[in-house]
N, C-alpha and C positions, 0 to 999 in steps of 0.2 A: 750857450748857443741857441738859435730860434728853434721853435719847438714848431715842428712841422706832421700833420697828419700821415700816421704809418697805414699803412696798407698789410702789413707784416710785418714785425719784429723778431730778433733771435740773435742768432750768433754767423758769423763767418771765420768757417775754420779751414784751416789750412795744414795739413800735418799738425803739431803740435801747441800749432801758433792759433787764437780766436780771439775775435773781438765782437764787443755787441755793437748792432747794427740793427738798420733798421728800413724798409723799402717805402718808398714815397712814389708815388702817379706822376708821371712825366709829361702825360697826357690830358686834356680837358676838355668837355663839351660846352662848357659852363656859356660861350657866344651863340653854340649854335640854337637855329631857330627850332623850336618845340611844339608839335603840334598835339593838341586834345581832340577827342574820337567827340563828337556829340550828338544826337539824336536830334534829326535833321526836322522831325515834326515842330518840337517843342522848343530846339535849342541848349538844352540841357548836357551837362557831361556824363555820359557814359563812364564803368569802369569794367573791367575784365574780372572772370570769377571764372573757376576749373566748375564744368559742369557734369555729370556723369552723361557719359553717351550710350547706354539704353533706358535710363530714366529721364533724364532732361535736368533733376535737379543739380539745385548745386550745393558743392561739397565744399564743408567746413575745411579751416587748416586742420584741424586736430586731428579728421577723420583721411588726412591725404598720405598716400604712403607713394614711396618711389618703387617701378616696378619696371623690373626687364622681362621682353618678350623673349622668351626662350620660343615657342612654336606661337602660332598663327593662335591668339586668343587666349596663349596659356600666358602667364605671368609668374614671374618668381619673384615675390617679396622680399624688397630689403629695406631693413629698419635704419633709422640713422646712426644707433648707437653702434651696429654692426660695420658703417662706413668709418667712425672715428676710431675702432679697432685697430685699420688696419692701413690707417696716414705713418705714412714714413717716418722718420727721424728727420726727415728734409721740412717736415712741419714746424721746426723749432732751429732747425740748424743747416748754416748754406756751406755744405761739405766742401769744397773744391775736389773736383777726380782730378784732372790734369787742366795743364797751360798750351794755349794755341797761338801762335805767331797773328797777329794782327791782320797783317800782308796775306795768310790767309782763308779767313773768311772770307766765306761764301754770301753776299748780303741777300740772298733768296731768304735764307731760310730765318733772319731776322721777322719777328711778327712785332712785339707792345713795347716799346722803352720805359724803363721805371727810373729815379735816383734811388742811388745807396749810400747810406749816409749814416755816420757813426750814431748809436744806437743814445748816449751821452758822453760824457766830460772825460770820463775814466778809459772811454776803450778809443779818443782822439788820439793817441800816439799810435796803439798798435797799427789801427788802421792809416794812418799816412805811412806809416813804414811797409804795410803791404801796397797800398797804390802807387808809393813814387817807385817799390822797386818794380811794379809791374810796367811802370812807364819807361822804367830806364830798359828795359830787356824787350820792350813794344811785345806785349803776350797779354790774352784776356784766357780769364779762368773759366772753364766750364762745369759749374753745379747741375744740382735741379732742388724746386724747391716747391712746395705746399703752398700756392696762392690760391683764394677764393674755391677752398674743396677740391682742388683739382692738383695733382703734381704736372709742375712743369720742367723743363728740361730750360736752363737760363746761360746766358754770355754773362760776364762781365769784366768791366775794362774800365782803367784810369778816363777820369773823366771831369778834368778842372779840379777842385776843391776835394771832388768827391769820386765815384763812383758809377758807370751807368750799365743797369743791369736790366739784359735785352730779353725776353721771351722769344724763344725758338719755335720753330715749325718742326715737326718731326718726318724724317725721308719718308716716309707714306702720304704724307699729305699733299710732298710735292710731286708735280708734274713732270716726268723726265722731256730735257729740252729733246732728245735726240727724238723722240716721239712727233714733237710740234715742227720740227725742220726736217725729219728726213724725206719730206718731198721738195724741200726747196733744191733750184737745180745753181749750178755753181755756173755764176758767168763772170765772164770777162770785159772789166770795166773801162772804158775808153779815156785814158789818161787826161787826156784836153778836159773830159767831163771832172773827173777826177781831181784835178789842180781845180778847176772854177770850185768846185765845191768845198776846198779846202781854204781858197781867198774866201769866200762868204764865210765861213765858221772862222775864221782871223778875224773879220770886221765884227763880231759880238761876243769878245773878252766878255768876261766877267766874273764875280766868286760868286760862290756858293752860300746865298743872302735867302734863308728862310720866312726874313721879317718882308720882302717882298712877296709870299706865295698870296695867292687869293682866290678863294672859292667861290667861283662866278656862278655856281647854280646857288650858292646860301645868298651872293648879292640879289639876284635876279629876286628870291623870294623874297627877301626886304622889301626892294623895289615897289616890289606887286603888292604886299599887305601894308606899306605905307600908303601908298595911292588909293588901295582899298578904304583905309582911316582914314582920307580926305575925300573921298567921294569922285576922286578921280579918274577915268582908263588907267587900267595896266599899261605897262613899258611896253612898247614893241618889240616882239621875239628877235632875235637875231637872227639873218638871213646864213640860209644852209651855206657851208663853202661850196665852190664849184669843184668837183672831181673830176673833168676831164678835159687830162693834161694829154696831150699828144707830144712834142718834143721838151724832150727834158733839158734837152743841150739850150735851148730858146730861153726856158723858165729859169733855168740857175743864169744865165744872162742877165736878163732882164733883172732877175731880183737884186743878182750881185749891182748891175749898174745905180737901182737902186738907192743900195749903200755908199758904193763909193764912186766912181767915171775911174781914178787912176788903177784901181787894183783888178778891173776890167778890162783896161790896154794893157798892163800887165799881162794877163791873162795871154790878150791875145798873140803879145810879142813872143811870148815864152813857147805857144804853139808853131808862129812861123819860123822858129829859132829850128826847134825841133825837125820841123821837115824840110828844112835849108840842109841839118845834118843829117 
């Protein structure tokens, strides 16, 4: 099988049952554009260096230690061999606690997608035997596990061939919605409105096509540094949109007409039907 750079290796255990396995980046920056800090007298690259802040100088690695503020300027030392003490068993091994029904997850608390993908040759059976039966029962298992110094709290769930195992947000991090909406006031939507905006959302079907997304602020900066290396003007900004709609019932009109002219008389027959009965 192709040999893919792990991010973590170990086991995934399940009650009695493990297989080796091994986590791979599902994610890459490797297009986006990269910019260098440079010292705008000379041109030259800058780099970053930890400075002491009542000295000014700067501190070697050797001499750098991690410190938590307990009070206001006090610190309490801690060494790294004291952090690898006290890594989990999840550093080495992706326990499964329990199985959650697919249907449901909450996609908030979804943060990093990784693959999981059989560690080698020898643990290829066990693990298609745990992912098909997790596909045939639709359930993702909930670990936590030791990535990058840090334990995280992980999903994982059949996923083609393989495996795909999500890093979690933990409920403290998140925002309760009931917070952000309890001053929204509940009104009542005007049915005529209601159907036109239900023909517009008919008239652009479509799936759920990834390979279409595109980052119009990463293009715009091409844009601008390609033109820059030809000696060019930059592109012209795009103009702000216009925010002030006054009838809505006009705008979902006009837009829907737009799209289509019949699913607009539509519209309209379906209203006079209505208050004919």
């Amino acid at each position: 099988m192709a040999t893919a750079r792990a991010a973590w290796k170990g086991f995934l255990k399940i009650g009695s049952v493990s297989c080796g396995v091994k986590i791979v980046g599902a994610v890459t920056e490797a297009e986006k554009i990269h910019f260098r800090i440079l010292n705008r007298k000379d041109g030259h690259p800058v780099k970053s260096a930890y400075v002491d802040e009542e000295t000014g100088d700067i501190v070697d690695a050797e001499d750098q230690i991690k410190g938590f503020e307990a009070e206001k300027d006090e610190f309490i030392h801690i060494e790294p061999d004291e952090i690898k003490k006290i890594k989990l068993v999840s550093q080495h091994t992706l326990e499964v606690d329990e199985f959650v029904s697919i249907a449901d997850i909450d996609t908030r608390y979804l943060e990093k997608p990784y693959y999981l993908v059989p560690a080698d040759d020898a643990s290829l059976e066990a693990f298609a035997v745990i992912r098909d039966a997790m596909a045939r029962k639709k359930v993702a298992a909930r670990s936590c596990v030791v990535l990058y110094q840090r334990g995280r709290e992980v999903l994982i769930q059949p996923f083609g061939k393989g495996m795909l195992l999500t890093e979690l947000r933990t409920h403290d991090e998140m925002i309760s919605a009931e917070t952000v909406f309890k001053d929204l006031k509940a009104r009542k939507v005007d049915p005529e409105m209601a159907e036109i905006a239900e023909l517009l959302i008919e008239k652009k079907p479509a799936k759920f096509d990834p390979s279409k997304f595109e980052d119009t602020y990463e293009n715009a900066l091409i844009a601008m540094i390609d033109a820059k290396r030809k000696g060019k003007k930059p592109p012209k900004p795009a103009p702000r949109p216009k925010t002030n709609v006054v009838d809505l019932t006009s705008i979902l009109r006009n837009s829907l007409a737009q799209e289509g002219g019949k699913a607009a008389t539509r519209a309209k027959s379906s209203a006079r039907s209505r208050k004919r009965a």
